[in-house]
Backbone bond lengths (Angstrom), bond angles and torsions (degrees), N, CA, C in turn:
res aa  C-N    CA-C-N  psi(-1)  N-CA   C-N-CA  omega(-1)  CA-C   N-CA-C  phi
1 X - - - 1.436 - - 1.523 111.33 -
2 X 1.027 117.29 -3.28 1.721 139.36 -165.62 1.249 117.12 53.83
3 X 1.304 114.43 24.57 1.903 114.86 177.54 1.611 93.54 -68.34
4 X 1.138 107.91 151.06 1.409 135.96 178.47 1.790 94.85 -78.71
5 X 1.497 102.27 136.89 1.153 113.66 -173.32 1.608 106.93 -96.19
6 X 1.691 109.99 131.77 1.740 102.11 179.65 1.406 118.52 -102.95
7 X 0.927 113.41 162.49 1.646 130.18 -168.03 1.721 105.47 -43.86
8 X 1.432 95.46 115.35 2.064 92.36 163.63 1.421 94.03 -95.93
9 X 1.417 85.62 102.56 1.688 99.61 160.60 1.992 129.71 -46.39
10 X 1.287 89.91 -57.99 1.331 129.91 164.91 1.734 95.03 -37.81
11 X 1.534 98.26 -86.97 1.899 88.40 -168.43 1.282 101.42 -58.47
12 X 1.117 155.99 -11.50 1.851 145.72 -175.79 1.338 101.28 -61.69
13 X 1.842 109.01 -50.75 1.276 116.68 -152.58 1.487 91.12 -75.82
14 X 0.922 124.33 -52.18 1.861 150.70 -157.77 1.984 82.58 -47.32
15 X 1.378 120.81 -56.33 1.588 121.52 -149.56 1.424 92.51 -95.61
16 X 1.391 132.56 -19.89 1.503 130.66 172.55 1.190 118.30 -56.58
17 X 1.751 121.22 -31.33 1.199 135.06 -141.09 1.523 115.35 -1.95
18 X 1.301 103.60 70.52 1.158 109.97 163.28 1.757 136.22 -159.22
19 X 1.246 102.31 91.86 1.437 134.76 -149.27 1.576 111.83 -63.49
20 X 1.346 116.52 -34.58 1.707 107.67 159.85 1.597 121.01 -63.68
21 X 1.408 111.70 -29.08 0.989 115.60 -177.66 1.735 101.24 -71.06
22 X 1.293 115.38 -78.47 1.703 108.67 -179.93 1.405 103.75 -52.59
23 X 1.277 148.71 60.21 1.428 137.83 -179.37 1.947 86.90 -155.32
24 X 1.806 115.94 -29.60 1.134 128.78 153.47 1.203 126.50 -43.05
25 X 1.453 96.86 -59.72 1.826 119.66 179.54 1.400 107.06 -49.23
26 X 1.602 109.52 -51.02 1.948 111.44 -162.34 1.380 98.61 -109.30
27 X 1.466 130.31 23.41 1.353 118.35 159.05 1.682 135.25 -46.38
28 X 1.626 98.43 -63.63 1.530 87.42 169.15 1.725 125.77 -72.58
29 X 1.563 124.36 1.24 1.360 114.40 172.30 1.527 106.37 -91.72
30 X 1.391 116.28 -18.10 1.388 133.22 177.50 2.126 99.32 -60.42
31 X 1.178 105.14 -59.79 1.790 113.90 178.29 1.330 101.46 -62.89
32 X 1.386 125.47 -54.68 1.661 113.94 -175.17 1.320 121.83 -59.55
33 X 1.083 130.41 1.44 1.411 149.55 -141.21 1.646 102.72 -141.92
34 X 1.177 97.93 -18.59 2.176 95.60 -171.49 1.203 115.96 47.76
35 X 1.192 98.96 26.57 2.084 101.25 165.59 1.508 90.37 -55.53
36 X 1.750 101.37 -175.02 1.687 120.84 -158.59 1.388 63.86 -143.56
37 X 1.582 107.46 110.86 1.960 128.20 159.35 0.935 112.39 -31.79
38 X 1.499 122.45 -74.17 1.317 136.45 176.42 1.422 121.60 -19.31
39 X 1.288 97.93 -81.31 1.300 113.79 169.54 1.701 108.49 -34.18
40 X 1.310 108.95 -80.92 1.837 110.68 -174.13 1.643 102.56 -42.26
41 X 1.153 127.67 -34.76 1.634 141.16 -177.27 1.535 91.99 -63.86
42 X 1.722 133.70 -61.61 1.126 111.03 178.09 1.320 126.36 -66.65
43 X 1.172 142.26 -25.03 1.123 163.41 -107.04 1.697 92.20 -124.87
44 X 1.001 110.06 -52.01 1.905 124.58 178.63 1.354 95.52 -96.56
45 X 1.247 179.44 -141.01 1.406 150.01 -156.17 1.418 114.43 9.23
46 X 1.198 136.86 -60.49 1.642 127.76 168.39 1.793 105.67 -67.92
47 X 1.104 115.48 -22.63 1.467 102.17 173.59 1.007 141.75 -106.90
48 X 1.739 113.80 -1.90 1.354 112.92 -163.02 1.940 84.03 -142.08
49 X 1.060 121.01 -31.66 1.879 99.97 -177.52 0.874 118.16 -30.47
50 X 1.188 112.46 -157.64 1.759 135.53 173.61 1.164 97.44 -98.69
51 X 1.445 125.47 168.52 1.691 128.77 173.24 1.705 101.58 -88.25
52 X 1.305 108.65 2.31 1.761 112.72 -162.33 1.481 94.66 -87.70
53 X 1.512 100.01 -37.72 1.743 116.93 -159.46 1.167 124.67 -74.03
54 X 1.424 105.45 -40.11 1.725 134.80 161.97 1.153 119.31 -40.32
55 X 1.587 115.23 119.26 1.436 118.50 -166.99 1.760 111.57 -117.77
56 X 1.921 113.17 49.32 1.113 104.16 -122.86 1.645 75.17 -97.10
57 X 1.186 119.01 -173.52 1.784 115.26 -173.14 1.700 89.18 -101.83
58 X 1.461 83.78 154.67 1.820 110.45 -171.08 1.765 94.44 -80.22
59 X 1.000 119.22 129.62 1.636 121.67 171.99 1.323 122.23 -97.03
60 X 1.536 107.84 22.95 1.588 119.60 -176.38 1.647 89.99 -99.72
C-alpha cells in the first residue's frame, strides 16, 4: 500500500540482546510509573539476552 513501515521496537531490542541497555532506553518511563527496577531488570533479561546468557532452570 506504500505506508511507511514503523519501528518494531520489540525486534530491535530482541536482535540487540542486550537488556541493560533497553532497561537504559525505558528508565525514566520505568520511574514515572513506580515500577520496582528490579523486577523490569528481570523481566528484560528473560526477554531480550542471548539464549547463551540465560541462566534459566532446566525443567527436565
Amino acid at each position: 500500500m506504500g505506508l511507511p513501515q514503523g519501528e518494531d521496537w520489540f525486534k530491535r531490542q530482541r536482535l540487540a540482546g542486550d537488556p541493560e541497555a533497553t532497561f537504559a532506553e525505558i528508565q525514566p518511563w520505568v520511574e514515572a510509573r513506580g515500577l520496582d527496577a528490579e523486577r523490569v531488570r528481570d523481566v528484560l533479561t528473560k526477554s531480550f539476552a542471548l539464549a547463551c546468557e540465560t541462566k534459566l532452570p532446566n525443567p527436565s
